[in-house]
Backbone as JSON Lines, residues from 0, in Angstrom:
{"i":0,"aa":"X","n":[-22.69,-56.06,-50.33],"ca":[-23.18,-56.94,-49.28],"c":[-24.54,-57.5,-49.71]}
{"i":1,"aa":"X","n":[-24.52,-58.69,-49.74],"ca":[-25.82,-59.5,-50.09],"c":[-26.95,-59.32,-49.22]}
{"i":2,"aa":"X","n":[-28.44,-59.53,-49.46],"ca":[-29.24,-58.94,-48.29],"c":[-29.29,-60.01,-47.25]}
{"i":3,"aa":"X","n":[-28.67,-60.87,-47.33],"ca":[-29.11,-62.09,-46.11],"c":[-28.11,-61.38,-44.88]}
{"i":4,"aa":"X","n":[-27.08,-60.79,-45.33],"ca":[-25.92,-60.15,-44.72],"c":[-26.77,-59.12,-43.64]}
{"i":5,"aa":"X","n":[-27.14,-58.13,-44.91],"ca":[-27.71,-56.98,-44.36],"c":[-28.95,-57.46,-43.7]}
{"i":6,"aa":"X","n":[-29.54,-58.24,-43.67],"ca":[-31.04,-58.41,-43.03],"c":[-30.1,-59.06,-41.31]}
{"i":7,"aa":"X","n":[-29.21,-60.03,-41.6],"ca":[-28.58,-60.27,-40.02],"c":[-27.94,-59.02,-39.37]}
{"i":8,"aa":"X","n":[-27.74,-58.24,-40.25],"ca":[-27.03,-56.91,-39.38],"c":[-28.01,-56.15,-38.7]}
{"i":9,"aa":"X","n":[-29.22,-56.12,-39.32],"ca":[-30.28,-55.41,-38.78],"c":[-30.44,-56.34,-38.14]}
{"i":10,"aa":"X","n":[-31.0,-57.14,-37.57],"ca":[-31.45,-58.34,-36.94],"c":[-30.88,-57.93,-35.17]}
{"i":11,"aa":"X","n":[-29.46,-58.34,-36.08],"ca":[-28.31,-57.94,-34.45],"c":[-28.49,-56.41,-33.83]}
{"i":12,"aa":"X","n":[-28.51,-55.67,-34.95],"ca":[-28.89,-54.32,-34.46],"c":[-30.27,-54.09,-33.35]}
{"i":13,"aa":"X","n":[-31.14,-54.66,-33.81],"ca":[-31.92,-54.86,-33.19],"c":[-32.1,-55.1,-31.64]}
{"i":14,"aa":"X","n":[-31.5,-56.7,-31.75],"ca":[-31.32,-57.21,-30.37],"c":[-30.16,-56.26,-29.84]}
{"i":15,"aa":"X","n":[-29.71,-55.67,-30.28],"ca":[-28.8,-54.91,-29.36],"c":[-29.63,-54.03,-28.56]}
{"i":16,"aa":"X","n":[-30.35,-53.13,-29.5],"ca":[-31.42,-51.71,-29.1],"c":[-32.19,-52.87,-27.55]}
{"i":17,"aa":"X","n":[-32.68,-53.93,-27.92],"ca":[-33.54,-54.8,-27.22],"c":[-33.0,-54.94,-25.88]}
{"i":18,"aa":"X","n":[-31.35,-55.18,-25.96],"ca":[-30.9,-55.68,-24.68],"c":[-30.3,-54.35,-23.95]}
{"i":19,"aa":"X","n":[-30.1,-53.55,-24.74],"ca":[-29.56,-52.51,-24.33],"c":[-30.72,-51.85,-23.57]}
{"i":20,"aa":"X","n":[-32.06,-51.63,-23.92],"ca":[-33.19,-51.22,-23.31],"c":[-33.53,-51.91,-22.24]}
{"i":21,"aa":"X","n":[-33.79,-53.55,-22.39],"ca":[-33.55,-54.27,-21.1],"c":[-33.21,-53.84,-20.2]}
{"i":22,"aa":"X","n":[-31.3,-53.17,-19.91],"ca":[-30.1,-53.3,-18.86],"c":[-31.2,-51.92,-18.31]}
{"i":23,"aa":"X","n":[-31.27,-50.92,-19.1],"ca":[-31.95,-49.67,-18.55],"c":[-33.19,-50.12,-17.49]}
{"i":24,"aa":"X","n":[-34.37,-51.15,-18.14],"ca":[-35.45,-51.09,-17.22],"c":[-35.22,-52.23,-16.17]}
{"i":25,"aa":"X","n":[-34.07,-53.1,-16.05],"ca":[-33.95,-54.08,-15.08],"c":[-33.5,-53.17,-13.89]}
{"i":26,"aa":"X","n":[-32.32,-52.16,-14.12],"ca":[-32.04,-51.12,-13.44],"c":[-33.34,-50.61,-12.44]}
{"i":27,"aa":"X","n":[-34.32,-50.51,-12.79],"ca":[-35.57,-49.74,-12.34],"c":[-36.18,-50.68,-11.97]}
{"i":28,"aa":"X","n":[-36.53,-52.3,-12.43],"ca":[-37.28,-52.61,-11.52],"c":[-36.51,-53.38,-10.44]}
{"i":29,"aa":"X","n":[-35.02,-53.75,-10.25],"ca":[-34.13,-54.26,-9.44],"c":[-34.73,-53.14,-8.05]}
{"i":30,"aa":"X","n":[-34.54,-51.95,-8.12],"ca":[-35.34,-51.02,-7.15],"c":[-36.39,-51.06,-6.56]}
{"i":31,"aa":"X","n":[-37.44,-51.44,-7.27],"ca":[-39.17,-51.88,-7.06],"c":[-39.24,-53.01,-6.67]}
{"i":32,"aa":"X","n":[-38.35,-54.31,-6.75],"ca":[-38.1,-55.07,-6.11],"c":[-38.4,-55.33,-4.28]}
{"i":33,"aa":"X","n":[-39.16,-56.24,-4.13],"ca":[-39.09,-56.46,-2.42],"c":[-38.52,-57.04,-1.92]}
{"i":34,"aa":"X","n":[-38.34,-58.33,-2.54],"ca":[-37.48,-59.38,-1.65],"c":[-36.02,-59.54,-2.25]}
{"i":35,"aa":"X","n":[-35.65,-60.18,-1.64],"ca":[-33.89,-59.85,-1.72],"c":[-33.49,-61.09,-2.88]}
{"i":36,"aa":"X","n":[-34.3,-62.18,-2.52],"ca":[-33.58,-63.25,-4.23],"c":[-34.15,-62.51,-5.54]}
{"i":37,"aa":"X","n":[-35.44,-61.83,-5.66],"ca":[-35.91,-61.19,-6.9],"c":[-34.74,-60.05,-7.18]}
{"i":38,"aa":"X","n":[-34.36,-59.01,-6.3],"ca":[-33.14,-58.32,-6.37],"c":[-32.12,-59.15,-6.97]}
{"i":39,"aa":"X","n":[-32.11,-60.04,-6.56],"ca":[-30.92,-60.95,-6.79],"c":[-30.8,-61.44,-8.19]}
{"i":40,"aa":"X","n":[-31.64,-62.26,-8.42],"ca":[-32.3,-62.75,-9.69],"c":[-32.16,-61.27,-10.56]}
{"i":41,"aa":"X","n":[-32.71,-60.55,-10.55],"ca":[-32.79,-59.36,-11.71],"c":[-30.82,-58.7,-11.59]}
{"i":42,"aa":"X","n":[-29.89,-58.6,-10.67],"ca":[-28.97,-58.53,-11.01],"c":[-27.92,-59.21,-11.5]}
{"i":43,"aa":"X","n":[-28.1,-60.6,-11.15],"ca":[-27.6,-61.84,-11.99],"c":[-28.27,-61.46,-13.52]}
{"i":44,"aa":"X","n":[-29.43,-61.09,-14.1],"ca":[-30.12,-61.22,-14.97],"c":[-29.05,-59.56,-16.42]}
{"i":45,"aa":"X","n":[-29.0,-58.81,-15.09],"ca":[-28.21,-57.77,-15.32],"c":[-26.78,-57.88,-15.8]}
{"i":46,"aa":"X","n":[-26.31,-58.93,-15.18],"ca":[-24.71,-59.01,-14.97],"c":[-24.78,-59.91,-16.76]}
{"i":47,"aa":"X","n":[-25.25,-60.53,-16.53],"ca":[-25.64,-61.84,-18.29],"c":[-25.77,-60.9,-18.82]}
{"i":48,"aa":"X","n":[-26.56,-59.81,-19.05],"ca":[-27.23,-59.07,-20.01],"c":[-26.24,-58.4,-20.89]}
{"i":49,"aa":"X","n":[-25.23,-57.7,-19.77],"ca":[-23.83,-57.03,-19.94],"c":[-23.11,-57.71,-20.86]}
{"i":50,"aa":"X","n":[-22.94,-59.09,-20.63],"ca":[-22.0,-60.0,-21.49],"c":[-22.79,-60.12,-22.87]}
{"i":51,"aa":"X","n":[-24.04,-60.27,-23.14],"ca":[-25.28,-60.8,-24.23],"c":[-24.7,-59.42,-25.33]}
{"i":52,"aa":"X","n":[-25.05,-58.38,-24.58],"ca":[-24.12,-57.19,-25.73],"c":[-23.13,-57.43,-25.98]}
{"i":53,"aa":"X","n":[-22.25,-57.39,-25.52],"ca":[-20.33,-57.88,-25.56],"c":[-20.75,-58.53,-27.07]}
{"i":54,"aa":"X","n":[-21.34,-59.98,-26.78],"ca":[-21.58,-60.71,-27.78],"c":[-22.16,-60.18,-29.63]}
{"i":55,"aa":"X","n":[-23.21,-59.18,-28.92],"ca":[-23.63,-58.48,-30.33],"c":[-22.74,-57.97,-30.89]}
{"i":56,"aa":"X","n":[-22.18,-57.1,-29.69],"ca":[-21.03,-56.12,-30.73],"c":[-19.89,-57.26,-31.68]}
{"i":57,"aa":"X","n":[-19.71,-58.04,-30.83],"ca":[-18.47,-59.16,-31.83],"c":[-19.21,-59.91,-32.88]}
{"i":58,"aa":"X","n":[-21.1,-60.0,-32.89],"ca":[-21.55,-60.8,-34.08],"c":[-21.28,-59.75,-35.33]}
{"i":59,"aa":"X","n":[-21.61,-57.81,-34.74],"ca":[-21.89,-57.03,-35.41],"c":[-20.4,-56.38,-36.39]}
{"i":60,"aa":"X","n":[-19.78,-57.3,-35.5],"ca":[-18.04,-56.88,-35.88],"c":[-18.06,-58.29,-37.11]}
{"i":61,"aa":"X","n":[-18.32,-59.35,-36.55],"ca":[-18.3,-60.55,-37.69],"c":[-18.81,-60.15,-38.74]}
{"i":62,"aa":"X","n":[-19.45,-59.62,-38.85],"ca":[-19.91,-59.04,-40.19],"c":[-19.76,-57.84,-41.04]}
{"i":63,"aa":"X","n":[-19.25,-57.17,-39.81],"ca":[-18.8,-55.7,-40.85],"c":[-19.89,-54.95,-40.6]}
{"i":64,"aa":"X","n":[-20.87,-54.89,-39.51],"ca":[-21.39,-53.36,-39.18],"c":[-21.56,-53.42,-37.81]}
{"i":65,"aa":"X","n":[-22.28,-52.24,-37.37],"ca":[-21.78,-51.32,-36.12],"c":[-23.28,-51.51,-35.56]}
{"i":66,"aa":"X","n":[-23.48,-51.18,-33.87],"ca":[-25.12,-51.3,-33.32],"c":[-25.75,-50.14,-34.21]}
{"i":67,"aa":"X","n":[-25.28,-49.13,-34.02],"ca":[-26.05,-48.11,-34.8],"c":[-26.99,-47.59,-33.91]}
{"i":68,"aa":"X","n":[-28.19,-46.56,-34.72],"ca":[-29.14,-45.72,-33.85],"c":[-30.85,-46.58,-33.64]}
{"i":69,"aa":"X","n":[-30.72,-48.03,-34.42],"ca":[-31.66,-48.55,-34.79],"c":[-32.48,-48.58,-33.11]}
{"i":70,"aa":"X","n":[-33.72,-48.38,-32.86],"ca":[-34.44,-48.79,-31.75],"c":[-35.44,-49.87,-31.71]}
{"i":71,"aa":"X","n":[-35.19,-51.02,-31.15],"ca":[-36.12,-52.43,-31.09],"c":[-37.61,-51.73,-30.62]}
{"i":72,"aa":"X","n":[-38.7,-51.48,-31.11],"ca":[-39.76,-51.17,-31.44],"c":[-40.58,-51.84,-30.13]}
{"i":73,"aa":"X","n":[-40.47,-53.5,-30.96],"ca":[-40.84,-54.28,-29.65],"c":[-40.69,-54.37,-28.57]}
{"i":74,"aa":"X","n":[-39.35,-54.55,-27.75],"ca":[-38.85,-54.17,-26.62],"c":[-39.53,-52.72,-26.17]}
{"i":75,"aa":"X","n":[-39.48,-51.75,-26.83],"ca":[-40.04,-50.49,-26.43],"c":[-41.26,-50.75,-25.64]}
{"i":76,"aa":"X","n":[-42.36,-51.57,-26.6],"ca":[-43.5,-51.55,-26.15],"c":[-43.74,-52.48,-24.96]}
{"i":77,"aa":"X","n":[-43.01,-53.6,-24.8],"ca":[-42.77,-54.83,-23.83],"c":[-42.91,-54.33,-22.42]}
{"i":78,"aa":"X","n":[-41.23,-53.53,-22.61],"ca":[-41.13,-52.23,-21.45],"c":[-42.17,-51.31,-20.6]}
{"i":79,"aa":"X","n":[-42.52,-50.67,-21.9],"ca":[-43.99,-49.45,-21.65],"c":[-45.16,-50.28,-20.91]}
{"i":80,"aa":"X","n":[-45.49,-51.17,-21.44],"ca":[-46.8,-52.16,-21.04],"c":[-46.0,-52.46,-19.54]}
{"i":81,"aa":"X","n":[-44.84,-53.02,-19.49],"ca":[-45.1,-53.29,-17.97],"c":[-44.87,-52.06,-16.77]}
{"i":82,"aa":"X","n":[-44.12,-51.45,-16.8],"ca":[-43.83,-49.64,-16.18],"c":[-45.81,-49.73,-16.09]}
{"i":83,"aa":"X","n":[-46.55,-49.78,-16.67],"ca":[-47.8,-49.07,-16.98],"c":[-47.89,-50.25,-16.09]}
{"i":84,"aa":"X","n":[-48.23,-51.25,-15.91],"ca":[-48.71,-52.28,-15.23],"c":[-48.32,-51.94,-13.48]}
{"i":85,"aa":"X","n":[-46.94,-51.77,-13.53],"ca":[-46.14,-51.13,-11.77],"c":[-46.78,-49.98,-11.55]}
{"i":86,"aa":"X","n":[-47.12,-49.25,-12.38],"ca":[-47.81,-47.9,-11.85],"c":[-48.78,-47.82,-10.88]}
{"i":87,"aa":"X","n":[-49.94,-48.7,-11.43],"ca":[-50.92,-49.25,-10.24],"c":[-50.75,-50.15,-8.88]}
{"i":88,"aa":"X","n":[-49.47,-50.51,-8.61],"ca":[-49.3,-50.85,-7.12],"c":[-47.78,-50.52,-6.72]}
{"i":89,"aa":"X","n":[-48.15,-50.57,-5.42],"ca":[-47.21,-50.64,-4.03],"c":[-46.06,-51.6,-3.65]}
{"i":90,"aa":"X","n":[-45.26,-51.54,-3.41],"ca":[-44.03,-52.08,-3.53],"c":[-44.38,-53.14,-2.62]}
{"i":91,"aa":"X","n":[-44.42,-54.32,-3.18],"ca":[-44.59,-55.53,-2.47],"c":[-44.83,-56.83,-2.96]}
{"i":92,"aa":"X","n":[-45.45,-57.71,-2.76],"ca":[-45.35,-59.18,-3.26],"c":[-46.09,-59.27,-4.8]}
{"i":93,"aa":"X","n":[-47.58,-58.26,-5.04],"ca":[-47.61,-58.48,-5.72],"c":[-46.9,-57.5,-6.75]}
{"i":94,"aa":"X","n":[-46.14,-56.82,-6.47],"ca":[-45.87,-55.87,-7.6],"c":[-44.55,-57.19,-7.7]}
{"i":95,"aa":"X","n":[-43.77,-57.69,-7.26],"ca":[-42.92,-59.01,-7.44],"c":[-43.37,-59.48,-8.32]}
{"i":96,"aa":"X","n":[-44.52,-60.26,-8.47],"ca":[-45.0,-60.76,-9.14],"c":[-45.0,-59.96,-10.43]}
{"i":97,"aa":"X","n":[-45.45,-58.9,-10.58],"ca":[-45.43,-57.73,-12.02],"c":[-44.17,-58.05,-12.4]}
{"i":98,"aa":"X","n":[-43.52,-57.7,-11.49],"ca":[-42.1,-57.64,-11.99],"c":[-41.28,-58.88,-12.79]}
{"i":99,"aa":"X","n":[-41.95,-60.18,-12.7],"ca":[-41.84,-61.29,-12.48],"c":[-42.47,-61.7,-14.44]}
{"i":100,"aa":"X","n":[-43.36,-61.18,-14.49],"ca":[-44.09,-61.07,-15.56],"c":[-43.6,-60.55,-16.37]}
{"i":101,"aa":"X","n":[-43.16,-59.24,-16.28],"ca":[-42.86,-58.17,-17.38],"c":[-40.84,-58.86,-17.37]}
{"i":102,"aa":"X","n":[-40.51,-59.62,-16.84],"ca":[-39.57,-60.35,-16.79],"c":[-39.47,-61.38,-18.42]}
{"i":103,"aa":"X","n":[-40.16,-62.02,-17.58],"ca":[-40.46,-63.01,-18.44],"c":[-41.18,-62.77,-20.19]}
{"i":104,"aa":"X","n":[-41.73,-61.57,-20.31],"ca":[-42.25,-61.21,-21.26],"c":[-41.23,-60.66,-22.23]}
{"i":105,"aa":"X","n":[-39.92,-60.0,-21.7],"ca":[-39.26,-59.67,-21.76],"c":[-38.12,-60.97,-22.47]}
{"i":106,"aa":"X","n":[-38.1,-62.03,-21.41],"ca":[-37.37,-63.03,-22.0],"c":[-37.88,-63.99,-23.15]}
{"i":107,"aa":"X","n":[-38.94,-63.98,-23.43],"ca":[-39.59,-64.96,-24.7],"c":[-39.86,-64.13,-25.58]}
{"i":108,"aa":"X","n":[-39.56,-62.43,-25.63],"ca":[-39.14,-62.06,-26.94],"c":[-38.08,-61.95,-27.18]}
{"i":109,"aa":"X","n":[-36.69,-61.88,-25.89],"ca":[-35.61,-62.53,-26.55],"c":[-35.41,-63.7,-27.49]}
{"i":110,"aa":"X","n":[-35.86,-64.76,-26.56],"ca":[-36.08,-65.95,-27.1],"c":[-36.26,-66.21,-28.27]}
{"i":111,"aa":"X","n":[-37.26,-65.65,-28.36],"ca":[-37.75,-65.87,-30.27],"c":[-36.4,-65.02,-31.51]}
{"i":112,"aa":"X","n":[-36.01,-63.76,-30.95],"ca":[-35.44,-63.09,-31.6],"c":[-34.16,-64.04,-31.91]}
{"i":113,"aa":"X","n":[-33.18,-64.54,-30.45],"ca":[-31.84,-65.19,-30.54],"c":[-32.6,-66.45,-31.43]}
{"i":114,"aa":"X","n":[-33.24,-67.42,-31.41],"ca":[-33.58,-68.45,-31.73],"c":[-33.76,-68.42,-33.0]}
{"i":115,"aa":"X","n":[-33.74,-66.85,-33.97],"ca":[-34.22,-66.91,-35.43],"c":[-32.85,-66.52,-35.7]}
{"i":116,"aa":"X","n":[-31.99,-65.57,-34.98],"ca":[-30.96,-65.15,-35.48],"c":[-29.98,-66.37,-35.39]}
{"i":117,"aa":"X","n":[-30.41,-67.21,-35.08],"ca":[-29.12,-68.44,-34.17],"c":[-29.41,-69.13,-36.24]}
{"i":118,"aa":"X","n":[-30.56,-69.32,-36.02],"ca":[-30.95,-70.04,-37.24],"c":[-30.42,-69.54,-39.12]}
{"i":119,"aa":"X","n":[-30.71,-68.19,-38.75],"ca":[-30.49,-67.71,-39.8],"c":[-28.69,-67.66,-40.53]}
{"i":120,"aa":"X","n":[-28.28,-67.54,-38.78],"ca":[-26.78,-67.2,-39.19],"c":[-26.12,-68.71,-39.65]}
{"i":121,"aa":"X","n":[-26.84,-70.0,-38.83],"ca":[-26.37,-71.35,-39.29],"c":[-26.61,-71.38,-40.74]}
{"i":122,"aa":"X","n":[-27.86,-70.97,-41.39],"ca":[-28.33,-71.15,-42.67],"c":[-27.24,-70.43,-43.45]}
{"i":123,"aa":"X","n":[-26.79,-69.19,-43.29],"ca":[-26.22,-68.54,-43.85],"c":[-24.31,-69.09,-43.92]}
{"i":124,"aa":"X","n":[-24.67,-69.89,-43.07],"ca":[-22.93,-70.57,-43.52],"c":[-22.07,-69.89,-42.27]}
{"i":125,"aa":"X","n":[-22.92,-68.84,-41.51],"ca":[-21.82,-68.2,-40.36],"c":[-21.96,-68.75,-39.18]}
{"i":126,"aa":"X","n":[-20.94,-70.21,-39.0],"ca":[-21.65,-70.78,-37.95],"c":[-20.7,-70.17,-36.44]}
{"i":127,"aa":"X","n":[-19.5,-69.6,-36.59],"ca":[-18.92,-68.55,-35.37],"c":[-20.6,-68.18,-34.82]}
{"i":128,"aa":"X","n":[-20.93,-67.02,-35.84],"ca":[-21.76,-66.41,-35.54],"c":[-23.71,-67.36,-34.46]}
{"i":129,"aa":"X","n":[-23.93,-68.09,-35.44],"ca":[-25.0,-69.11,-34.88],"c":[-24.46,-69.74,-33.64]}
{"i":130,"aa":"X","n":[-23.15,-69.74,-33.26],"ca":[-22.57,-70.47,-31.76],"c":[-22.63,-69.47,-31.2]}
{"i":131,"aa":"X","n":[-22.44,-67.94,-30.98],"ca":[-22.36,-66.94,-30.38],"c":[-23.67,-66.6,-29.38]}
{"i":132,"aa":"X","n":[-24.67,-66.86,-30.87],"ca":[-26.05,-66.56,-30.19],"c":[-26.71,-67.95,-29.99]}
{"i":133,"aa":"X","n":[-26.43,-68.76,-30.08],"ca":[-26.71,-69.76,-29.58],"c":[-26.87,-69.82,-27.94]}
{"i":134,"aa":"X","n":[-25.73,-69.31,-27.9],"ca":[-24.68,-69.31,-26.68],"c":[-26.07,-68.45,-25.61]}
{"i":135,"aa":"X","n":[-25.85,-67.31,-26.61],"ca":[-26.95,-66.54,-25.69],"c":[-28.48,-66.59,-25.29]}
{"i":136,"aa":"X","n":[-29.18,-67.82,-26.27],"ca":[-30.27,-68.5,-26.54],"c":[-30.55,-69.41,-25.32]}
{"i":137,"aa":"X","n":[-29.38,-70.05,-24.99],"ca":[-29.17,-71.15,-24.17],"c":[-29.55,-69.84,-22.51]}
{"i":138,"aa":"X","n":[-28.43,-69.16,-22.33],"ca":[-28.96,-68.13,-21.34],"c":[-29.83,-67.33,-21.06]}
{"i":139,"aa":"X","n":[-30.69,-66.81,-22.05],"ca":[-32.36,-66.45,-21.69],"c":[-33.21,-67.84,-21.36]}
{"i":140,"aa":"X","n":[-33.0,-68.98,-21.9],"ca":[-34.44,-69.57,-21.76],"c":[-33.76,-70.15,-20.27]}
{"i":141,"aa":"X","n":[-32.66,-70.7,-19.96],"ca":[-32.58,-70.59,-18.51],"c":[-32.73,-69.32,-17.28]}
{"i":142,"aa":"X","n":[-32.71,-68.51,-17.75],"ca":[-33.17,-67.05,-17.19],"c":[-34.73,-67.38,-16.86]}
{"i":143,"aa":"X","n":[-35.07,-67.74,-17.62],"ca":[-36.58,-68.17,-18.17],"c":[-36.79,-68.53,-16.61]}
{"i":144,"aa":"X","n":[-36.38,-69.6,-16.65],"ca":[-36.77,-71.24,-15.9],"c":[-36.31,-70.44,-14.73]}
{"i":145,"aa":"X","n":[-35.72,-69.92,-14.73],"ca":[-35.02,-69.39,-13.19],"c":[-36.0,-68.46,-12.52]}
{"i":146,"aa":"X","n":[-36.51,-67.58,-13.5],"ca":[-37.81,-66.4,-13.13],"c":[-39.18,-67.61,-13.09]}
{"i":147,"aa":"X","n":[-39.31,-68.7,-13.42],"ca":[-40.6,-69.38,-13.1],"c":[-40.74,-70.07,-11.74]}
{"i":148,"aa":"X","n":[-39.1,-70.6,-11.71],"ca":[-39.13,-71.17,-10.5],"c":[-39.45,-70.22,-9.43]}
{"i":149,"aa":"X","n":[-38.13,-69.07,-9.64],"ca":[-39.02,-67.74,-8.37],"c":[-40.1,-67.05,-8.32]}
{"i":150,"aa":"X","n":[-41.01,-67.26,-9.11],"ca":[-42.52,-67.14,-9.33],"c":[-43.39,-68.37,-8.3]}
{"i":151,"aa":"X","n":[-42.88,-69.64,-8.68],"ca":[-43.7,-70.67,-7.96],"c":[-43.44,-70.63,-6.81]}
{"i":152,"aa":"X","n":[-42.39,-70.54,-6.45],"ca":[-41.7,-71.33,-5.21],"c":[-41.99,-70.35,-3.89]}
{"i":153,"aa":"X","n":[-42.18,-68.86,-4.25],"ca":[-41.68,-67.66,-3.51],"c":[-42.93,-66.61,-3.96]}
{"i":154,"aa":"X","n":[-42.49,-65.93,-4.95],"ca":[-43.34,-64.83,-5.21],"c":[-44.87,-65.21,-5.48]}
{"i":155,"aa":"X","n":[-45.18,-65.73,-6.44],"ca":[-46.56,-65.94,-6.62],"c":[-47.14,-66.49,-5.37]}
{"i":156,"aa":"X","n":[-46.58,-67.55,-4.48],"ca":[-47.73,-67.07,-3.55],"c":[-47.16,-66.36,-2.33]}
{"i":157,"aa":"X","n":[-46.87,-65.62,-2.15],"ca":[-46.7,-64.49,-1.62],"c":[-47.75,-63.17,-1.93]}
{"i":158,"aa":"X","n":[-47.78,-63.11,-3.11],"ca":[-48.9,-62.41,-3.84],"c":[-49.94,-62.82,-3.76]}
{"i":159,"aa":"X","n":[-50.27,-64.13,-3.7],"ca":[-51.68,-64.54,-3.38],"c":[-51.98,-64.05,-1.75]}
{"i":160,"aa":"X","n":[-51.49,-65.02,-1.1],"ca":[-51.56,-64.28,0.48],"c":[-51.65,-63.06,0.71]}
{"i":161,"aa":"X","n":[-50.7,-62.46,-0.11],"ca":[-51.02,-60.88,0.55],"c":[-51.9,-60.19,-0.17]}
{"i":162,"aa":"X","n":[-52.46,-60.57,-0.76],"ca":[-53.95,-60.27,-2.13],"c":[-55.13,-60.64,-0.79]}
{"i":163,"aa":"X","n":[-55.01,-61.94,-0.59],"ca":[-56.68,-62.45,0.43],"c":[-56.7,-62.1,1.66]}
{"i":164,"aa":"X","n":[-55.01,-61.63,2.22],"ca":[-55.45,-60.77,3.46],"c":[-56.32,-59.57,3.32]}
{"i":165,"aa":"X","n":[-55.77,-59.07,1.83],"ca":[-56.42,-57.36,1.98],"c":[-58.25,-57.64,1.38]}
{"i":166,"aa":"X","n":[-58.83,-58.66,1.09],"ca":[-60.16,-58.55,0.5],"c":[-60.9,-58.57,2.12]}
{"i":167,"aa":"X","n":[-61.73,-57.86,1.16],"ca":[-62.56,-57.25,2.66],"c":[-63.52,-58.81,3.09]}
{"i":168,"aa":"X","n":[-63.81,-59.07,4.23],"ca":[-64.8,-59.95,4.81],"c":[-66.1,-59.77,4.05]}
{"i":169,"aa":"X","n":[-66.33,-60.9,3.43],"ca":[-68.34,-61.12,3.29],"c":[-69.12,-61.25,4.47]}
{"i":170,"aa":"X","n":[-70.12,-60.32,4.34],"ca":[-71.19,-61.11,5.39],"c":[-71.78,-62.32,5.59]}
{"i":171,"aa":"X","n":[-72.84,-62.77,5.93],"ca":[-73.67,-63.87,5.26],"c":[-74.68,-63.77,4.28]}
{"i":172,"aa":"X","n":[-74.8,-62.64,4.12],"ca":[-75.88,-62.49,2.51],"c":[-75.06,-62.28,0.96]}
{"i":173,"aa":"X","n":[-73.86,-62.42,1.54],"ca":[-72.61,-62.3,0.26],"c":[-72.38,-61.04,-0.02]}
{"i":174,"aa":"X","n":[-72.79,-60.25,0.44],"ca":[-72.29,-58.74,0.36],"c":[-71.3,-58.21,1.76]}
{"i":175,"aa":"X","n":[-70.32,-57.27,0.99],"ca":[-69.09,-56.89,1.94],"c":[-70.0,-55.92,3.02]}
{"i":176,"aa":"X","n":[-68.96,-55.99,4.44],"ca":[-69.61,-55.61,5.68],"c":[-69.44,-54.15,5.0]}
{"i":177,"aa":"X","n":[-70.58,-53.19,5.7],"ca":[-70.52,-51.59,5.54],"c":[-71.19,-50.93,4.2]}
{"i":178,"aa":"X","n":[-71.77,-51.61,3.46],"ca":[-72.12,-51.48,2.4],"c":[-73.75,-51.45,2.46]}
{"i":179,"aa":"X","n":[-74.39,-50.65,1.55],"ca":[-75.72,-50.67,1.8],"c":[-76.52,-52.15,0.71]}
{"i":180,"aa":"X","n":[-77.45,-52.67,1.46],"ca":[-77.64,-53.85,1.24],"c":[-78.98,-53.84,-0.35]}
């Protein structure tokens, strides 16, 4: 096997570990979730995700290897950073918003990953393969657009509002009431 072979097998291996880690933490924050379209949105996001593997395993079959034990490194850390980010709040608009983020952070390292593998496999003459993930390229960056719109439209300010209800009142000397001056 030539290494352009073996470098796409790892590649796919990869995004597998990636999406496969995904399905696990969408699971968890679909829960932490407040409002019912972000629920919504993250199980639609879930249900795609399901099929996005389907897909690896048949690129990983096009070629003659298997997902294997490989673990996406990146994704790991993507994950960790946002869990660490939910830790510090309360189930509500702005943790939506977290959720919303670590979403999206989530989807533009797909992005980049399908978008090199889409490329590499066209270069390489396997164009089954470059339509496959193509395929799936096309469905993160609309995932994308779908988590921005429910950011603008809904969550983000929701999070703002419920952020400037909770800041405490200034006096008139610019210092908060109860505080020694």
């Amino acid at each position: 096997m030539d290494e352009i072979m073996k470098l796409m097998i790892e590649q796919l291996r990869d995004a597998y570990s990636a999406e496969k880690q995904a399905l696990r933490a969408m699971a968890r924050l679909q829960k932490k979730a407040s409002t019912q379209s972000l629920r919504d949105a993250v199980q639609m996001h879930i249900d795609q995700t399901e099929t996005q593997v389907e897909r690896l395993e048949k690129g990983l079959e096009m070629l003659g290897g298997r997902p294997g034990r490989k673990v996406c490194e990146g994704m790991r850390g993507i994950i960790e950073e946002a869990q660490t980010e939910l830790e510090d709040h309360d189930k509500g608009p702005l943790m939506d918003a977290l959720i919303i983020a670590g979403l999206q952070r989530v989807e533009h390292y797909e992005i980049a990953a399908y978008g090199t593998m889409a490329a590499l496999a066209k270069a390489a003459g396997q164009q089954e393969l470059a339509d496959l993930l193509a395929e799936t390229l096309a469905e993160e960056k609309a995932t994308d657009e779908k988590l921005s719109q429910l950011a603008e439209s809904e969550v983000n300010p929701a999070a703002i509002q419920g952020a400037q209800a909770e800041e405490p009142a200034n006096d008139r000397r610019g210092g908060r009431r109860g505080t020694a001056a």
